[in-house]
C-alpha positions as CSV (number, residue, x, y, z in Angstrom):
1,X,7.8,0.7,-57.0
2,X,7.7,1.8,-53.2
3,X,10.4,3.3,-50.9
4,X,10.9,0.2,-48.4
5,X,11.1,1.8,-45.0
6,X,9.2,-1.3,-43.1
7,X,12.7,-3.3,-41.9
8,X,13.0,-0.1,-39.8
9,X,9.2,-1.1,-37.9
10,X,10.8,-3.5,-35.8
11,X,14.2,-1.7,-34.8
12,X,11.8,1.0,-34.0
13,X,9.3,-0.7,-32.2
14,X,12.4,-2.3,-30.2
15,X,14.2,0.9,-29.5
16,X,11.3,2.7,-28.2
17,X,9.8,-0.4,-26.1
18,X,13.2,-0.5,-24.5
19,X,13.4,2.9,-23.6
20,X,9.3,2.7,-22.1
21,X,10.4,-0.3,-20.3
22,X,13.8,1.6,-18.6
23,X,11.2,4.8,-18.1
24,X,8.8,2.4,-16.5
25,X,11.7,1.1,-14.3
26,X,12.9,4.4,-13.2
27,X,9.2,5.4,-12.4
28,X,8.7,2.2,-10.4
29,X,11.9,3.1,-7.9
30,X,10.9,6.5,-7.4
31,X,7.0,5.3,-6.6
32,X,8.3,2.8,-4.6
33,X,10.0,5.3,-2.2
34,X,7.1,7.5,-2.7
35,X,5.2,4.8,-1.1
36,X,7.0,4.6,2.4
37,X,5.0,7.9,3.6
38,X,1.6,8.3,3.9
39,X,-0.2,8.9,0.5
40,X,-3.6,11.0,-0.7
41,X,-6.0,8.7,-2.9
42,X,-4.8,11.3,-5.9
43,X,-1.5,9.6,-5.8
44,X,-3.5,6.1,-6.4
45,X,-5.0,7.9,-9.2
46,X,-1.8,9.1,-10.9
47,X,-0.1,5.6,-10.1
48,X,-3.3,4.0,-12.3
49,X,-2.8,6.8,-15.1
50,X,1.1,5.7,-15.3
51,X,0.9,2.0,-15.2
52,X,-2.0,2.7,-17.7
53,X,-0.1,4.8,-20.3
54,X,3.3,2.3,-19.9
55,X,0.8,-1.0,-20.8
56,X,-0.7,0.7,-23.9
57,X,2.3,1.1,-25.3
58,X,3.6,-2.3,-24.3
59,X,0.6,-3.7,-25.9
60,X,0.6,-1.3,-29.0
61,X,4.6,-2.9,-29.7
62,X,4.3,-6.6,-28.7
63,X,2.1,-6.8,-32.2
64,X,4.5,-5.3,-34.3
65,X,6.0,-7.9,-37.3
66,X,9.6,-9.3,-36.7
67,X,10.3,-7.6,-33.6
68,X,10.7,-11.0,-31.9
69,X,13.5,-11.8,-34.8
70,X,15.2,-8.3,-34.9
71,X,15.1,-8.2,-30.2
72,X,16.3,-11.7,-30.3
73,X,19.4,-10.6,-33.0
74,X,20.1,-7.3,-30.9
75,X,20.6,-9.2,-28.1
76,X,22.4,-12.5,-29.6
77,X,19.9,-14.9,-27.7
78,X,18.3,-17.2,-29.7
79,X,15.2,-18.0,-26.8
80,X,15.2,-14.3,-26.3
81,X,11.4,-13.9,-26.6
82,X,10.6,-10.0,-26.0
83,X,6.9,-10.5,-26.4
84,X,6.5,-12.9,-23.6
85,X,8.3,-10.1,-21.6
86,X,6.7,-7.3,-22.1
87,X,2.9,-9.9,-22.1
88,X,4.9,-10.4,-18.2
89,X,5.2,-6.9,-17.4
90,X,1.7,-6.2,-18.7
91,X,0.5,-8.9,-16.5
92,X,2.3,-7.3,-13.3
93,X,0.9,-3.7,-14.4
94,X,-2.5,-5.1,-14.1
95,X,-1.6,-6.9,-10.8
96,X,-0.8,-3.7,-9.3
97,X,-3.9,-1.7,-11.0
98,X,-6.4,-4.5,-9.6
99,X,-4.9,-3.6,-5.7
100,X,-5.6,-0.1,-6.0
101,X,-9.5,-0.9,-7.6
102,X,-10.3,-3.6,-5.6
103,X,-8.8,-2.5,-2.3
104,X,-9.0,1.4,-2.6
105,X,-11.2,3.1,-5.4
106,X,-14.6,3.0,-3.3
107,X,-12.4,5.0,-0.6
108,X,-10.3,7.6,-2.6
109,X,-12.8,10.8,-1.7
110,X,-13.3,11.1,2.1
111,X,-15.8,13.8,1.5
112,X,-16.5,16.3,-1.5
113,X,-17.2,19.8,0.4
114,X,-17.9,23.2,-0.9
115,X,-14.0,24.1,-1.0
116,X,-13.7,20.9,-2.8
117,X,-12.6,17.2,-2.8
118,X,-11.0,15.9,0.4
119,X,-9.1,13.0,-0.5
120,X,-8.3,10.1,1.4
121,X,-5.0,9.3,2.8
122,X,-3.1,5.6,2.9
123,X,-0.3,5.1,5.5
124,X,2.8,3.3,4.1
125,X,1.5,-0.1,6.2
126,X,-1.9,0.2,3.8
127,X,0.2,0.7,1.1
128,X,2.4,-2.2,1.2
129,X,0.8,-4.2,-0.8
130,X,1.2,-2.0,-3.1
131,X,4.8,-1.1,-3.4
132,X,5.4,-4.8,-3.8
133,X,3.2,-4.8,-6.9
134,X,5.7,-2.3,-7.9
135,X,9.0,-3.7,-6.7
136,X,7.6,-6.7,-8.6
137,X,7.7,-4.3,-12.0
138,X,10.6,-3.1,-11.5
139,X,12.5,-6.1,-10.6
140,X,11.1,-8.1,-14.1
141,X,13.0,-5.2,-16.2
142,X,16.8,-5.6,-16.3
């Protein structure tokens, strides 16, 4: 005979995706006002670390057994279907990573000089892009 522990998994896996996705949110408005001055290439660096970290964990939860059941009886909503949120988010995560590699990641180091790296800078109209990519995160978590 075993303890059984595993109808906790999904109210677990629930809990903490809900607070990632609120974190995720908060980090989103912040970057987003970050983003109306002009930026160094380390901040496009950080911002792909972030989104990064939030997605692995997104994708590390969506698999977990009955969380789909147990999200949609938290929240009373029958059609309630977390996974296809958080495979959403994940899509507009990768969105906003693909503007900063295709547009930016040849361009981060201006020069690399014996007192070391010079980074590139991004004005807020450069940037714009951008931001929208992550209004467009924030604005798919409620």
């Amino acid at each position: 005979m075993t303890f059984r522990a595993n109808n906790l998994i999904p109210q677990i896996g629930y809990n903490q995706a809900r607070k990632d996705v609120l974190k995720l949110k908060a980090w989103c408005i912040n970057m987003s006002t970050q983003l109306d001055a002009t930026q160094p290439a380390q901040t496009l660096i950080d911002i792909l670390y972030s989104l990064s970290l939030h997605k692995a964990v997104l994708n590390n939860i969506k698999g977990i057994p009955g969380l789909a059941e147990y999200a949609r009886a938290q929240e009373n909503d029958p059609t309630y279907d977390p996974v296809a949120e958080f495979l959403n988010i994940i899509s507009l995560i990768n969105a906003a990573g693909l503007l900063i590699q295709s547009n930016n990641v040849n361009i981060l180091i201006n020069s690399w000089t014996n007192t070391g790296i010079e980074w590139s800078t991004f004005t807020p109209t450069q940037l714009l892009p951008l931001k929208a990519a992550i209004e467009d995160i924030a604005n798919s978590i409620s």
